[in-house]
C-alpha positions as CSV (number, residue, x, y, z in Angstrom):
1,X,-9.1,-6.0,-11.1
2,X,-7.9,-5.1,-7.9
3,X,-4.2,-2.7,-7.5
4,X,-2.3,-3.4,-4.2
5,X,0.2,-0.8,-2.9
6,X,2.2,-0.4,0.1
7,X,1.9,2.0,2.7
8,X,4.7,4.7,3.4
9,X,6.9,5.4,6.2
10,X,6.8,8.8,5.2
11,X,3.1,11.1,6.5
12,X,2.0,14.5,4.9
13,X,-0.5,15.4,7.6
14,X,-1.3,18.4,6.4
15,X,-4.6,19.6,5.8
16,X,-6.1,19.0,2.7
17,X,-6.7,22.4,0.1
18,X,-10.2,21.0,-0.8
19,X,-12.8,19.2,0.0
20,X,-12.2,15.3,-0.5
21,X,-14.8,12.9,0.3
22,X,-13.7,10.3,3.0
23,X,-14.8,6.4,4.8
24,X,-14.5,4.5,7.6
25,X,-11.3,2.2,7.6
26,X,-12.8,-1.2,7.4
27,X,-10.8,-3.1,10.5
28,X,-10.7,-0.3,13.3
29,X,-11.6,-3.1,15.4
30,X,-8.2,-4.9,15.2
31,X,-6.4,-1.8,14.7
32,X,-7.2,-0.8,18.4
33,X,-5.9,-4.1,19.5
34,X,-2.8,-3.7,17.9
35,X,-3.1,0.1,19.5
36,X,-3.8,-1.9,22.8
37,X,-0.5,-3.5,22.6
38,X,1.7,-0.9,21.4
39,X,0.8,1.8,23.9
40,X,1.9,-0.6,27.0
41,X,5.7,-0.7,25.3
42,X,8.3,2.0,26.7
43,X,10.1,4.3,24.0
44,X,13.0,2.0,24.4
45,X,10.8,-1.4,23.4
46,X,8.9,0.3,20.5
47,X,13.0,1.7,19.5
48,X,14.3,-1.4,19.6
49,X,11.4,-3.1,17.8
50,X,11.3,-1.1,14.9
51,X,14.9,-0.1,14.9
52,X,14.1,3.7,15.0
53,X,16.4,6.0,16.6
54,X,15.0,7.8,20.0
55,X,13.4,10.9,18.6
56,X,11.5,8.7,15.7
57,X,10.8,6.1,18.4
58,X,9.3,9.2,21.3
59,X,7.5,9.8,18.2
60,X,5.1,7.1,17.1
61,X,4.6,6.5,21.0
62,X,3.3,9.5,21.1
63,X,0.8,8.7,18.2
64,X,0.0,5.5,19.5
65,X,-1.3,6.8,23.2
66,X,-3.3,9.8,20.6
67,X,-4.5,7.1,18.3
68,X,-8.4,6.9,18.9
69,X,-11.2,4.6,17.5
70,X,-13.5,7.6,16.8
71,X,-11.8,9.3,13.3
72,X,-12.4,12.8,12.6
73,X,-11.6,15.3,10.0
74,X,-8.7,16.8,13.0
75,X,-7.2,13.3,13.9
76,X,-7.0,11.7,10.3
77,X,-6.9,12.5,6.8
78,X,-7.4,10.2,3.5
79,X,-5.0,7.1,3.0
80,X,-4.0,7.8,-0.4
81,X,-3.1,11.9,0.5
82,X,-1.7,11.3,3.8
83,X,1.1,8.6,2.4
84,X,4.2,10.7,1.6
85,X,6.8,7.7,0.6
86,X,8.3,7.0,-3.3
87,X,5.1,5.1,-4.1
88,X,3.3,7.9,-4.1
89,X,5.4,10.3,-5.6
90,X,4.5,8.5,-8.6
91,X,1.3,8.3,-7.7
92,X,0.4,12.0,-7.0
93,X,-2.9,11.6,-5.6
94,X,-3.6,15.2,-4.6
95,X,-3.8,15.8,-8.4
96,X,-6.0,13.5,-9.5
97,X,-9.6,14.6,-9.8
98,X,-12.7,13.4,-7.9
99,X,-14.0,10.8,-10.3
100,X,-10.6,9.6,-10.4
101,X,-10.3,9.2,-7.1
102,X,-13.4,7.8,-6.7
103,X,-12.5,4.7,-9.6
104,X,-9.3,4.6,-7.2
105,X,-11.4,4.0,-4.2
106,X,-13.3,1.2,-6.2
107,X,-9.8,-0.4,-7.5
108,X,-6.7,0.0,-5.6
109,X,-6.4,-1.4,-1.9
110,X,-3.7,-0.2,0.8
111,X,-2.0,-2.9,2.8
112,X,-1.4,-1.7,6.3
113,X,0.2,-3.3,9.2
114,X,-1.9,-1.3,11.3
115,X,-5.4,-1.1,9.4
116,X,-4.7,-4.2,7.7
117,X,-6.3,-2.9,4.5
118,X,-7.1,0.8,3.7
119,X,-9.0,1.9,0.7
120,X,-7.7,4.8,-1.0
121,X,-10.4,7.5,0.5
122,X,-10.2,5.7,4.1
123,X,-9.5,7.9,6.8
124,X,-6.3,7.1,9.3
125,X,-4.6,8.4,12.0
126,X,-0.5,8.8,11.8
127,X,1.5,5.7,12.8
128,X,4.4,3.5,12.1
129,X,3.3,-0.1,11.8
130,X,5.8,-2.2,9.3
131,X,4.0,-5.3,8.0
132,X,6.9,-6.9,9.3
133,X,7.4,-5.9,12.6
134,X,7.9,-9.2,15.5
135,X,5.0,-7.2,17.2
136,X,3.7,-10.1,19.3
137,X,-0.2,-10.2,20.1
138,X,-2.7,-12.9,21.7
139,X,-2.8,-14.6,17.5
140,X,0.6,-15.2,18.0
141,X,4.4,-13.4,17.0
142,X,3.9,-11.2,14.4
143,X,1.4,-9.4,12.3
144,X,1.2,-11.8,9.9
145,X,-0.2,-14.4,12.2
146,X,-2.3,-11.5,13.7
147,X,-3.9,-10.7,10.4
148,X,-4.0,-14.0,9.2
149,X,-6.6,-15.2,6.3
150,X,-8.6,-11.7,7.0
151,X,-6.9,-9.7,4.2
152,X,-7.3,-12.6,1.8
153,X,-10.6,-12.7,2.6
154,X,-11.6,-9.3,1.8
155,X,-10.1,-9.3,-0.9
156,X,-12.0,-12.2,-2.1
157,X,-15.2,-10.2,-1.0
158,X,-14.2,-7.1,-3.5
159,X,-13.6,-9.8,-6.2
160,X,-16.6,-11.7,-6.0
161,X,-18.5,-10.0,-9.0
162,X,-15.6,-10.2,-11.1
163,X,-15.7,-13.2,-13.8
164,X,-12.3,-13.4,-14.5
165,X,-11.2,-12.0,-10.9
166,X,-7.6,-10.4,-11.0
167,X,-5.1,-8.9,-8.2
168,X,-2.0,-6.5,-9.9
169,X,0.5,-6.8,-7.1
170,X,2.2,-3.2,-7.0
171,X,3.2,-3.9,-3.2
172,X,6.4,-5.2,-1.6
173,X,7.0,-8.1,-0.7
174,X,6.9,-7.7,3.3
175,X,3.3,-6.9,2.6
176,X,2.5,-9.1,-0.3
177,X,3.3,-11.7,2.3
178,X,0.4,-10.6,4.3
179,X,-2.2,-12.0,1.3
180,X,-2.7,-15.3,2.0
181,X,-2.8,-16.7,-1.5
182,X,-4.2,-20.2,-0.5
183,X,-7.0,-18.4,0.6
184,X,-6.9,-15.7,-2.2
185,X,-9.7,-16.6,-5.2
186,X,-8.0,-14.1,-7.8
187,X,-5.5,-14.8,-10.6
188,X,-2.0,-12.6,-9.2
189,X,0.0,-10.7,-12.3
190,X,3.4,-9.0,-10.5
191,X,4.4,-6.1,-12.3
192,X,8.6,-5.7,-12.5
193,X,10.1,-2.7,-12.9
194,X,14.0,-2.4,-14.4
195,X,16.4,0.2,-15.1
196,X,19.6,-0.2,-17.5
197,X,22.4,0.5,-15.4
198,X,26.2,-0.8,-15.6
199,X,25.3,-2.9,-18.2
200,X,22.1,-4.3,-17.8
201,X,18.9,-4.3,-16.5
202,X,17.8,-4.5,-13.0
203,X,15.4,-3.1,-10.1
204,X,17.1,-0.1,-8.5
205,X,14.5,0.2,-5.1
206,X,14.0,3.7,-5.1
207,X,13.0,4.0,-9.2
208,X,10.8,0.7,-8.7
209,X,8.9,1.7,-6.2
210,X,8.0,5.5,-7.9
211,X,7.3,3.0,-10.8
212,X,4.5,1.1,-9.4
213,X,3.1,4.6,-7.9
214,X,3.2,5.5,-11.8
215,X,1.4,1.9,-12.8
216,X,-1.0,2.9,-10.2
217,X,-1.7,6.8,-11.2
218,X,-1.6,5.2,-15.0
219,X,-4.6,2.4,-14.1
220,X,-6.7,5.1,-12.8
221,X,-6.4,7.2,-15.6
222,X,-6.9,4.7,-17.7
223,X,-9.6,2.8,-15.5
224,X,-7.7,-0.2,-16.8
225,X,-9.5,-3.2,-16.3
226,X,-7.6,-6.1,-18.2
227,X,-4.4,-7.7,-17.6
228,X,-3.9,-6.7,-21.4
229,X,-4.3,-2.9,-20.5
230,X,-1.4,-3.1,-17.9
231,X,1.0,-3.7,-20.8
232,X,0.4,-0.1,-22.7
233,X,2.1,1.5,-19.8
234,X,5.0,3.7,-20.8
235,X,5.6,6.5,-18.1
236,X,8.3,7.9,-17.5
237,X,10.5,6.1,-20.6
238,X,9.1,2.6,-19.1
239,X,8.3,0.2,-21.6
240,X,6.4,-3.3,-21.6
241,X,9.3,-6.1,-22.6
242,X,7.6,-9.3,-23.8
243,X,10.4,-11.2,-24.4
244,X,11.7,-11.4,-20.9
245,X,7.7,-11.5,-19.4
246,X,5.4,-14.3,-18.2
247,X,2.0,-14.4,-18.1
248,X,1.7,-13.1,-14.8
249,X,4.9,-11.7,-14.3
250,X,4.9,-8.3,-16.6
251,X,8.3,-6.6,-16.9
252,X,8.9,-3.3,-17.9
253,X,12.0,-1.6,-18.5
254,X,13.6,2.1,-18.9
255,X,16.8,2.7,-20.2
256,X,17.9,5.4,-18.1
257,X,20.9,6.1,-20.1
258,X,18.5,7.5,-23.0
């Protein structure tokens, strides 16, 4: 099984306490393209592209015109420890121990509007990329026409051993989007997370998104490798709930008010 995440908006570039093998990222290739295209737009164009206020937008202009094809130890640091967002809060990565990190590297994929796809351990450079960003390029108005079929594709070459192949969708939907499942040779299972509040159950953003970090951290542990496994998860209070679950649509819910 593969375990797809979303990147953060939030970076924790600080240097890492110990010594943390790292890789290549896979599509540097198409990331300087995208760099290409981003360090010819003014502060003003990458502001009103991204809807960033001036200071965030003189920011990532900065890191684009910085942004180099050769990654080093003083220009980028791993994926999975330099993400800083709610995802990974749950996650925790900087206390999860080499092997694990290594069964992470092996399992859980990264979907990046500016690397495409990252795997945990992959080394990047700070940016501000949203999936969905209009960023218009020579494949046409957006990134999703600019990635296309590649991310699929991959995918497909990580699965290819598998028998029964399986992708757990712990990303958003703005970059779920960028999986082009026509193309994609796996079985998807969404994982749902819901909290009791004013009388029922539903996904509160900020708790569902810590959630899938925990899935994430709890596969790892676990080195889960069946849908089956997914449904022992119980973090945090979460609980698997059968009765309003699919087959590939796994719901679990917390009752906060416990």
């Amino acid at each position: 099984m593969l375990f797809l995440l979303s990147p953060a908006k939030s970076l924790d570039f600080e240097p890492v306490a110990v010594d943390v093998p790292h890789t290549e990222p896979l599509f540097v290739k198409h990331s300087a393209k995208l760099i290409k295209v981003l360090k010819a737009k003014a502060p003003q164009e990458i502001a009103s592209l991204m809807d960033l206020s001036d200071k965030l937008a003189a920011l990532n202009v900065a890191r684009y015109q910085a942004w180099s094809s050769k990654f080093t130890a003083r220009n980028a640091k791993q994926a999975v420890l330099a993400f800083d967002g709610d995802v990974y809060a749950g996650l925790m990565a900087n206390t999860l121990k080499l092997r694990q990190l290594e069964w992470a590297q092996d399992h859980v994929c990264i979907l990046s509007g500016l690397y495409g796809v990252l795997r945990p351990l992959d080394w990047m450079q700070p940016y501000r990329l949203e999936m969905g960003t209009a960023l218009a390029t020579a494949s046409g108005t957006n990134l999703y026409q600019f990635w296309g079929s590649q991310l699929s594709a991959y995918l497909n070459t990580r699965l290819v051993a598998d028998l029964s192949p399986v992708v757990v969708n712990l990303a958003s939907q703005e970059y779920f989007k960028a999986v082009d499942q026509k193309v994609l040779k796996a079985r998807v299972i969404e994982c749902v997370f819901e909290d009791w509040k004013s009388g029922q159950y539903k996904i509160i953003s900020f708790f569902a998104k810590r959630a899938r970090g925990l899935m994430a951290r709890y596969a790892i542990e676990h080195k889960v490798g069946t849908p089956d496994g997914l449904k022992k998860f119980n973090t945090d209070g979460y609980q698997f709930a059968p009765e309003v679950s699919g087959p590939d649509r796994l719901v679990f819910r917390r009752n906060t008010a416990a």
